[in-house]
Backbone bond lengths (Angstrom), bond angles and torsions (degrees), N, CA, C in turn:
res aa  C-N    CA-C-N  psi(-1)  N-CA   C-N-CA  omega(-1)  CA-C   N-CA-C  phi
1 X - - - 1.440 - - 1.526 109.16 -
2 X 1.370 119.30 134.89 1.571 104.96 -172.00 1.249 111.05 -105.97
3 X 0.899 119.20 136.75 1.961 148.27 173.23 1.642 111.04 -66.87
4 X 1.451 125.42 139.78 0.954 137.27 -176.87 1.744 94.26 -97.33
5 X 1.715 101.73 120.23 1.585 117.82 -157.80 1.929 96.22 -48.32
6 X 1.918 127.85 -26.84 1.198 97.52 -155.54 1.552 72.45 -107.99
7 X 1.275 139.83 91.51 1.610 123.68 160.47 1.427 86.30 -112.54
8 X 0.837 144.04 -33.92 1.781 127.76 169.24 1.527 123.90 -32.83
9 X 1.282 78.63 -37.15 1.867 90.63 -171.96 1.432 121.42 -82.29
10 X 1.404 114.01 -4.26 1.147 122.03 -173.20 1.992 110.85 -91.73
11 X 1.747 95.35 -17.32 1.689 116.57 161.53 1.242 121.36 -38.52
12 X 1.464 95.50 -52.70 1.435 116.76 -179.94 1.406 142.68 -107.04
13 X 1.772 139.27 115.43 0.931 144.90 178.54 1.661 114.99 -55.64
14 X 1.518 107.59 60.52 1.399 120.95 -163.40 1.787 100.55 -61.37
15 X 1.415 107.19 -44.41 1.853 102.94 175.69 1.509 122.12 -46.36
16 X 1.130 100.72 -13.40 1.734 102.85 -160.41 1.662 91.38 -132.31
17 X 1.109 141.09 8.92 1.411 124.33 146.47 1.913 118.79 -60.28
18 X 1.608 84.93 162.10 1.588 85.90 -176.26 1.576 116.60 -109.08
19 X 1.364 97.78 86.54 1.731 101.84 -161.19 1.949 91.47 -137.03
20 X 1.174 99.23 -170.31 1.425 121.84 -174.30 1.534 103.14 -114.13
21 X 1.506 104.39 148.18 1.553 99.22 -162.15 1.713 94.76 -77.73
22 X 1.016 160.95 -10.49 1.187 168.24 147.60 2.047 105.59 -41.31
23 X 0.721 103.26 -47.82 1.589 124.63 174.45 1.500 98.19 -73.79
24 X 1.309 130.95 -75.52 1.274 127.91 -162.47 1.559 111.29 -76.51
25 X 1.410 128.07 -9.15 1.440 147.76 162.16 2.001 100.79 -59.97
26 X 1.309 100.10 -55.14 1.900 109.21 -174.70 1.547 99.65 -82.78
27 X 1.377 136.56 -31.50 1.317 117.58 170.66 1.478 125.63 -67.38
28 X 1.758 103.71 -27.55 1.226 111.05 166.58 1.649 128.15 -58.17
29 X 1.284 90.59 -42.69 1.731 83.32 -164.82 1.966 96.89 -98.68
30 X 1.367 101.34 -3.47 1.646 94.36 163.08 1.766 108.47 -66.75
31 X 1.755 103.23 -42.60 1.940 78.07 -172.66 1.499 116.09 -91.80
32 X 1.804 123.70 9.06 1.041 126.76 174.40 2.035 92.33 -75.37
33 X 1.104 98.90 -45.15 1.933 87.49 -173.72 1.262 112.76 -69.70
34 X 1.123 118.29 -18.69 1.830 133.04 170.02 1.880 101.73 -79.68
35 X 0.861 135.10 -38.27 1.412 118.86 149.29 1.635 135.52 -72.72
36 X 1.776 106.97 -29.57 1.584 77.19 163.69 1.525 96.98 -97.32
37 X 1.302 149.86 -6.43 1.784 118.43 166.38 1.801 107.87 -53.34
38 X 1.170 120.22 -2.73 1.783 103.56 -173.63 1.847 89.83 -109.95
39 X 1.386 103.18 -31.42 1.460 100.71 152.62 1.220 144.12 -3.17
40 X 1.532 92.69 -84.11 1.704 125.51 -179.07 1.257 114.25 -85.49
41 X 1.342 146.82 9.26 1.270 147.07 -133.48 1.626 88.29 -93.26
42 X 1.266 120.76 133.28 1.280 110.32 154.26 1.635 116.06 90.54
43 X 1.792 105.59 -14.29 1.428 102.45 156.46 1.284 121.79 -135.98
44 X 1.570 109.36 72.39 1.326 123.44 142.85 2.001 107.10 81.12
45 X 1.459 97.10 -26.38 1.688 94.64 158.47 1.227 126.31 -83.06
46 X 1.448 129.79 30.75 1.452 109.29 -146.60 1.598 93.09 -102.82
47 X 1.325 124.59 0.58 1.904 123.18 -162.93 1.714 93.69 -87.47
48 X 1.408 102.53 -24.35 1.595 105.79 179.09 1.565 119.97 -58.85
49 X 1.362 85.41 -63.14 1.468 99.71 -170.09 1.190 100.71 -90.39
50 X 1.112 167.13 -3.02 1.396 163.85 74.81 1.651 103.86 31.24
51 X 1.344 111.29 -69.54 1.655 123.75 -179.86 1.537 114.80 -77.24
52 X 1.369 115.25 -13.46 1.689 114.77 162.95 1.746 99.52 -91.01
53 X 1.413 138.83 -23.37 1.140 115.16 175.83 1.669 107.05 -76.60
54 X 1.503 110.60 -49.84 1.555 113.54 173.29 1.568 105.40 -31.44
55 X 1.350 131.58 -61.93 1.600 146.17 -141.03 1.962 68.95 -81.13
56 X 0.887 139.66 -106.05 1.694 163.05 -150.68 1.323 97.06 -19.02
57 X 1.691 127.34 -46.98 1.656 140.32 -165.24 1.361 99.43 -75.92
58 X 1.646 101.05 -61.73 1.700 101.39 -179.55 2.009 109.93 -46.93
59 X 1.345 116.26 -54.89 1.251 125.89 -141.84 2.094 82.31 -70.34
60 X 0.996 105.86 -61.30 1.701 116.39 168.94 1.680 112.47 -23.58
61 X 1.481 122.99 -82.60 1.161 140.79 152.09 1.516 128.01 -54.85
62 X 1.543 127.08 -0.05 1.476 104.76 92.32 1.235 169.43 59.40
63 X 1.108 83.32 -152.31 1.729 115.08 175.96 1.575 112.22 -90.89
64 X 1.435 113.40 -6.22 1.675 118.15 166.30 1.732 102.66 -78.69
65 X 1.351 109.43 -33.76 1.151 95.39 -164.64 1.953 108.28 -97.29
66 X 1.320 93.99 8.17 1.949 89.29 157.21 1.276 103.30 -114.48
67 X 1.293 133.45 -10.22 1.989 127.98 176.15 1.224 108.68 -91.75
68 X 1.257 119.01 128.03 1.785 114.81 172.31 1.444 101.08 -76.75
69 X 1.385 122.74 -12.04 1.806 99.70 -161.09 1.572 86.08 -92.98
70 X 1.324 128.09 -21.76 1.367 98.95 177.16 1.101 119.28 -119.87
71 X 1.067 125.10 30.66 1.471 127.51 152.30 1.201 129.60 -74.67
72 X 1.625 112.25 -5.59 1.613 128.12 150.90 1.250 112.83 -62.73
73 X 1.041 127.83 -47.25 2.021 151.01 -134.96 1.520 78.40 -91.76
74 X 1.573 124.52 -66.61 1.421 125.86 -171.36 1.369 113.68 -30.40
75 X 1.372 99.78 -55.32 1.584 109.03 174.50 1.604 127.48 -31.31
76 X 1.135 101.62 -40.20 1.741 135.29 -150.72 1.993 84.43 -75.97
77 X 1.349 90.70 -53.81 1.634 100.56 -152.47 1.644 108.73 -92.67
């Protein structure tokens, strides 16, 4: 059944976390690539978006680990 790529995001009260908009910019598009990798599962795109969620976690974690405000938020997610 396919998933709309940002339903992750709807988990989370992302406006009202306590992060840096740089931080909350990479958490964003980490769980948009975490919705379409569950997306694609099973038809033959999945090495793509597979390697934009890999690239999204790294790029996130990061930049959590030089920001103190979101290296709380990391936690969260």
């Amino acid at each position: 059944m396919p998933v709309k790529s940002d339903a992750l995001l709807t988990l989370w009260d992302i406006e009202n976390m306590p992060a840096c908009d740089e931080g909350m910019d990479l958490a964003r598009r980490f769980l948009e690539a975490a919705g379409e990798c569950v997306n694609t599962l099973g038809h033959g795109r999945t090495s793509s978006s597979r390697n934009d969620l890999l690239w999204t976690h790294t790029a996130m974690v990061n930049h959590s680990d030089k920001c103190e405000k979101c290296n709380e938020v990391l936690r969260l997610l």
